[in-house]
N, C-alpha and C positions, 0 to 999 in steps of 0.2 A: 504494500500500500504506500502511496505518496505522504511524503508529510508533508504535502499542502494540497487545501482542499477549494476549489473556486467556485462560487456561487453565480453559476450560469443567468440567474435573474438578477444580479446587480450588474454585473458585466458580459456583456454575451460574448464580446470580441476579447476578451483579456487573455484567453484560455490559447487562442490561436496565434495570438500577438508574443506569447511567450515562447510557445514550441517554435516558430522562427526563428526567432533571436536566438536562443539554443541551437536548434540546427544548423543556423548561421555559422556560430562561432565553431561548433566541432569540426563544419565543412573547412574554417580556414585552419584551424590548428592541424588537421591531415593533411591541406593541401602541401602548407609550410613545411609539415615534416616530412613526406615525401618528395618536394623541392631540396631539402636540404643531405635527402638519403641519395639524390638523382647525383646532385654537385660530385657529394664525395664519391660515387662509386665509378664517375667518369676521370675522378684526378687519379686514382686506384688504376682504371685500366690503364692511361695516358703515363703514368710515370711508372709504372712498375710492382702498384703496392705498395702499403702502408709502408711507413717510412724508408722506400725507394729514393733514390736519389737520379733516378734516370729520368731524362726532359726528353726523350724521343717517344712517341707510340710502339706501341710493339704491333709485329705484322703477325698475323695469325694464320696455323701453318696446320694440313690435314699430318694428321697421328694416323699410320699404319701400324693397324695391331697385329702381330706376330705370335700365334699362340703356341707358344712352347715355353717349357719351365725357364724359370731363372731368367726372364730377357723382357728388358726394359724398351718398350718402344720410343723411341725420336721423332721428333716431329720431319717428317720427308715429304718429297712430291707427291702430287697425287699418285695413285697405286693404279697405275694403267687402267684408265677410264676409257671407255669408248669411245672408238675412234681415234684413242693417243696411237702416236707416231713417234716410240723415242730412237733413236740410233741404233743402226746396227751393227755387226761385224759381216766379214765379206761372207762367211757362212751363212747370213740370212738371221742367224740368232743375236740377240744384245749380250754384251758383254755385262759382266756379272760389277753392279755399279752402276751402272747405266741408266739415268730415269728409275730407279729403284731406290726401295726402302733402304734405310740405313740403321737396324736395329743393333742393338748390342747387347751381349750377353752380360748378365748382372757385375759379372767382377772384372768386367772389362777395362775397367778405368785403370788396374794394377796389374804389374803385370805377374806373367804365370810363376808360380815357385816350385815348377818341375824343367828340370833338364832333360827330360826324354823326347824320344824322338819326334814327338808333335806336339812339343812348345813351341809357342810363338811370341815374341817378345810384343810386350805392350796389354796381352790378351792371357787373359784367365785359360788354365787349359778346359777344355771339354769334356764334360760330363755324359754320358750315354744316358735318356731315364730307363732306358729299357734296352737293355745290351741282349743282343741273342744272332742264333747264326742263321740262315737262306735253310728255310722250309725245304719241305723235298716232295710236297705235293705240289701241283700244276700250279703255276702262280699264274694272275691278271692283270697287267698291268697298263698304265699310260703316262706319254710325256709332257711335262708342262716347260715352258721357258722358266724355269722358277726363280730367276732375280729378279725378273720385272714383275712389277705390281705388289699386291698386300700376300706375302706368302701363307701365312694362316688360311687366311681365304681359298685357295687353289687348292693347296694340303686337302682340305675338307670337302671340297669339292670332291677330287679324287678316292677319299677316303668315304666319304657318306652318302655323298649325290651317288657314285659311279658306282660305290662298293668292290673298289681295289684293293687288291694287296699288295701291288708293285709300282714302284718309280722309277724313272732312271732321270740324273741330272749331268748334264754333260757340266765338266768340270774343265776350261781351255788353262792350262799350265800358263799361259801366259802371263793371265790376268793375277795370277796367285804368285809370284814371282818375279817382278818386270826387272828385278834388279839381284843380280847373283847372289849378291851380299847383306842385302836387307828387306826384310819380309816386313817391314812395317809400313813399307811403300804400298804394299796392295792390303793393308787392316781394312777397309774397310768390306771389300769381297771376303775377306776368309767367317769377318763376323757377320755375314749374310750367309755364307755355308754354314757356319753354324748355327744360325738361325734355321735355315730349313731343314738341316737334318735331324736335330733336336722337336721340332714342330711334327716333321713326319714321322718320328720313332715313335714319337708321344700321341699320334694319329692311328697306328700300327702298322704302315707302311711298310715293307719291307724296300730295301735301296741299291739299287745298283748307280755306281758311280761309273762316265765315262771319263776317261782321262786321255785328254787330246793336247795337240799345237804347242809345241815346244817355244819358250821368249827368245825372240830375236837373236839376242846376246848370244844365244846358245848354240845358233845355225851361222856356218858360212855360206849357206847360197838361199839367197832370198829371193822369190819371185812374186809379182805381185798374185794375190788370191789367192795363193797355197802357202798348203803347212807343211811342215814335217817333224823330226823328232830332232833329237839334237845329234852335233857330230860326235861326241861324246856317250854313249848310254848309259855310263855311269850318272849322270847329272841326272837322268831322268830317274834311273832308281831311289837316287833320292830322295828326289821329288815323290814318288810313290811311295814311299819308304814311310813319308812325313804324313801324306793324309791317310794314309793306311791308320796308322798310330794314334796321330789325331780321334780318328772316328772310332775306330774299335768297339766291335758292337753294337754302334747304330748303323753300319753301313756290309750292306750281305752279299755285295757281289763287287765288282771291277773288272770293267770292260778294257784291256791294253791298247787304248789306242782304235782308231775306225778307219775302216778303207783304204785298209793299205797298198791294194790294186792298184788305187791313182794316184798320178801326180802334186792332182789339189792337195792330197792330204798324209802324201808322203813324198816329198822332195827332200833328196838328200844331195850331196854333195859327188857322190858315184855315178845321181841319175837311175840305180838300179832299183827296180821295182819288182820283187820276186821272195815267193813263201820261203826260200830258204834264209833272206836276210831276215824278215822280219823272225826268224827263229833265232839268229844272232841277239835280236833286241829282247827276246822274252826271256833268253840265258843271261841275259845281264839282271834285268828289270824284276822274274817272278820271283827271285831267292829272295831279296831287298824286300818285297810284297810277304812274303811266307815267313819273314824271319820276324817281322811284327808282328803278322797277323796269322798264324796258320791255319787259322779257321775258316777264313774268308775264301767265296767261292770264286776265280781268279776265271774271268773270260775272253777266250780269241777275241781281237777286235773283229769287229764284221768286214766280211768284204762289200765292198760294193757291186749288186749283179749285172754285168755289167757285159759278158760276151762277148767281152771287145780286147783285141790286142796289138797293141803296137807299143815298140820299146820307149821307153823311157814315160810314156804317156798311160797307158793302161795295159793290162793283164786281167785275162779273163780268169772269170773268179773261180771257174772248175777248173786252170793249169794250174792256177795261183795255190789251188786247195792239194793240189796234189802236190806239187812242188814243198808246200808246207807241211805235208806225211811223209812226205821222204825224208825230210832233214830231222823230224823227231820231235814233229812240234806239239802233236798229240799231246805226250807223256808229261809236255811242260802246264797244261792247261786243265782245268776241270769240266769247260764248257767251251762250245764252240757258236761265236759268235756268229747271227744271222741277219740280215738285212732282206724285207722281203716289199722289195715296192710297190707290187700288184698291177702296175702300168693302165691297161684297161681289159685285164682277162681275169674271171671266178676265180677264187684259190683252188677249188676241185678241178679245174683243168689241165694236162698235164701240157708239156709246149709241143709236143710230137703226136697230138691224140688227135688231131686237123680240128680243132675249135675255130669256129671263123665266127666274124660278126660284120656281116654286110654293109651295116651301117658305118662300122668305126671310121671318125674320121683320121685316128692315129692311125696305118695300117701294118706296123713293124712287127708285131705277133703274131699275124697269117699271112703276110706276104717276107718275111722273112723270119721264119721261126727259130726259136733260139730257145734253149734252158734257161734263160737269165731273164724270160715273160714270165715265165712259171713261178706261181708262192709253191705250189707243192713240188718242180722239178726238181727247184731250187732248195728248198728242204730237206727231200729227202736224197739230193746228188750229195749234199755235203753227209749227209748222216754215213751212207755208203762209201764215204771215201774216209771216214774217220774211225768210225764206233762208236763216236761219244755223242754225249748228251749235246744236246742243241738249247741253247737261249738265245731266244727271237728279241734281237733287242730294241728294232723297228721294223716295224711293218705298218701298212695302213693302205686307201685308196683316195686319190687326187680327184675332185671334182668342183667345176667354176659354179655349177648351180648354185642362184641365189647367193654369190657371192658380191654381187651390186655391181659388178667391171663387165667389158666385154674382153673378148678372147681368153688368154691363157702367157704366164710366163716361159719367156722362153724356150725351150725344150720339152714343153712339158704339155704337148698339145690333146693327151691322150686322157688330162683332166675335163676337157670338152665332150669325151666321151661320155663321164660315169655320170649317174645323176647320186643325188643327194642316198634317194633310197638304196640302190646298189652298194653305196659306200655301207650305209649300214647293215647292210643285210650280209655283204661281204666280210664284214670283220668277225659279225657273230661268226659265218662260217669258219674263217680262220681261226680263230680262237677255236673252233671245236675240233676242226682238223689236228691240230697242234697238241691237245688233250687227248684226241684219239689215239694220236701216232704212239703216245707211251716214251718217247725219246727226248720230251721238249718240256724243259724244266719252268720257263716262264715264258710267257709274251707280252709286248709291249708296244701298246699302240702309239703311232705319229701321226697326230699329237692332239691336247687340249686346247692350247689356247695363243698357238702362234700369230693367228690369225688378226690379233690385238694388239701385240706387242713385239714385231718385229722392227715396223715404221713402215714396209714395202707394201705396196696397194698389189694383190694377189694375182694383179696380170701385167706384175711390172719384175725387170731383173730383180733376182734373190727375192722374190717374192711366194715364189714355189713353196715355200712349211708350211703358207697361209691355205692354199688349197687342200692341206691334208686336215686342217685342224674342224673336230667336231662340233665349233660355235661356230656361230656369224659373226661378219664384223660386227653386230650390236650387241653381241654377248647373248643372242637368241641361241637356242639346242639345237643344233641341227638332228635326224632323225638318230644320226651314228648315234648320239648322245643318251636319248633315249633306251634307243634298242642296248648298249654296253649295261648301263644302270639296271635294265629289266630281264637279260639276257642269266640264266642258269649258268652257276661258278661254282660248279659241284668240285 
């Protein structure tokens, strides 16, 4: 009850004339104090915070969240948004730093108080959360560019959208290394692999790492657009040596190197291109790999299928495979790496069984057939030439559908053939062909999400990974997408 009581028949208007004036005053006393809350919370953003001493604004910057233990996210660029175009390398993929996050791992700021073989000065050593070694049933997997953009994000992608068990992250020596003598020039790449391998362990991921492109420094003969390893192999065992150690337990496989048939990606100093050298480099390289790690599942680089031979430029990758049993390359390896393009023919077709398609506007699979069209000739030519186990460590099929460009990149005109649907309908098949076979440890599709984060428009040079990859440039599913995620991984 009020303790004041008004007598509406002496004054009728007093009763009205008060709640005003009351309401009046309370409206300016809010007004004022939220005037006065508005001041200070604008001198607060503008200098830095209560008793700040800073007179500039500060500029407000997207936070890529990184989900894996112990790592502090930094404020970085945006995480490859559609339609970003950041830089690439001549391979078509960003180099690791690159318009990417810049996370750090908790005790990064100090450095590591271990001397073993994957310390790295400035950087806390790495932690495994979940160390374990390469399953031995059929693994699933797919590849993402995974330095660009929000890694957390992808991971999960891969992990919960897609329901995989496997990843591979090509790892270029270069970028982890630019200078012989000091690793603290590339900190901020190594605390980005550490960031994704920790995110992925911690996803359940299992990892195969590729280790490619030896640094400059390392090679005397440079050409432009190719790699190679160094003139040295000792250097590069090192170098293996180091991330082997580093990882230990988050990381279940290692691929030595890729396509060492060509030039692109083996230019050496001899010019010589042939399985018996490349068995020189894995006598140097797998001891260094097995002496850290001996658990870890150590795999032939892939050849590239490729049918083609002329010296110093390519070797077809059934001499190349034979060349490489003879010299005893087998014995050195636990798997043999596979590369299966799919060009524009089914995986169930073999290249000698007269598959024709009337239509193709590619014709090089029925008007000149070869082992190297084949997903399964190629498959199972290598299985026959080795005995060992196979890990597929790309494969996938190229198609411009619905990709927003006209034509096709370069070389690769045989993406005008596939459509959307076929890609997907093809990979489940391959994926179950590779399960049936009984000899084929893992598969892995090329790729998730090149297609965003290369920088190249998909009918433009080194634009070519954008037509494998199962989004759209808007970051729409394409059907691949669907059908992986819903497709049976008994």
């Amino acid at each position: 009850m009020s303790r004041y009581t008004f007598n509406p028949k002496i004054d009728p208007g007093r009763d009205r004339k008060r709640r005003l004036a009351i309401g009046a005053l309370a409206f300016a006393v809010v007004f004022l104090s939220g005037l006065a809350l508005f001041i200070i919370g604008v001198r607060n953003l503008t200098s830095g915070g209560p008793g700040s001493s800073q007179t500039t604004p500060t500029q407000f910057a997207i936070v890529v969240t990184i989900y894996a233990p112990d790592v502090t996210p930094q404020a970085a660029v945006t995480p490859a948004p559609t339609g970003s175009q950041p830089q690439a390398t001549s391979q078509g993929s960003t180099a690791p730093g690159s318009n990417a996050p810049t996370p750090t791992t908790g005790a990064a700021a100090t450095a590591g108080t271990s001397n073993g073989p994957g310390s790295l000065p400035g950087l806390a050593d790495f932690v495994c959360p979940s160390p374990h070694v390469a399953p031995t049933s059929f693994g699933y997997g797919i590849q993402s560019d995974w330095p660009v953009g929000d890694i957390g994000y992808w991971n999960t992608i891969m992990a919960e959208r897609l329901k995989l068990n496997w990843t591979k992250a090509q790892v270029r020596w270069r970028d982890f290394q630019p200078d012989p003598n000091d690793y603290s020039k590339a900190q901020t790449n190594w605390q980005l692999l550490d960031a994704f391998t920790a995110d992925a362990n911690k996803k359940g991921l299992n990892i195969l790492f590729g280790i490619i492109d030896a640094p400059p420094w390392s090679r005397s003969t440079i050409k432009p657009d190719k790699t190679g390893p160094p003139d040295d192999y000792t250097l590069a065992a090192k170098f293996f040596a180091k991330v082997m150690a580093r990882y230990k337990g988050c990381v279940q496989a290692v691929e030595v190197w890729n396509e060492m048939n060509i030039d692109r990606e083996w230019t050496t100093k001899s010019g010589v291109i042939a399985g018996s050298e490349y068995v020189k480099f894995l006598k140097v390289v797998v001891p260094a790999i097995r002496a850290v790690n001996p658990s870890i599942m150590v795999v032939m680089g892939a050849l590239a299928p490729t049918g083609y031979t002329k010296p110093g430029q390519s070797e077809d990758d059934f001499a190349y495979m034979d060349q490489f049993v003879a010299a005893g390359g087998p014995a050195l390896v636990d798997c043999i790496g596979v590369h299966l393009n799919g060009y524009n023919m089914p995986p169930d077709k073999e290249w000698n069984a007269g598959y024709n398609n009337p239509a193709a506007k590619f014709r090089g699979p029925f008007d000149n057939p070869n082992h190297s069209w084949s997903f399964k000739s190629t498959l199972y030519g290598y299985y026959q030439r080795t005995s060992k186990p196979q890990c597929v460590t790309e494969f996938g099929w190229a198609s411009m559908q619905n990709l927003g460009v006209p034509g096709n990149p370069p070389h690769f005109e045989f993406a005008l053939d596939n459509t959307e649907k076929q890609q997907a309908d093809w990979i489940v098949q391959g994926f179950q062909i590779m399960r049936d076979a009984g000899f084929v440890r893992f598969g892995i599709v090329f790729n998730l999400d090149y297609i965003q984060k290369i920088g190249q428009k998909p009918n433009q040079a080194g634009g070519d990974p954008a037509t494998y990859s199962i989004i759209r440039p808007d970051g729409a599913p394409r059907p691949a997408f669907d059908a992986i995620a819903n497709m049976a991984k008994p």
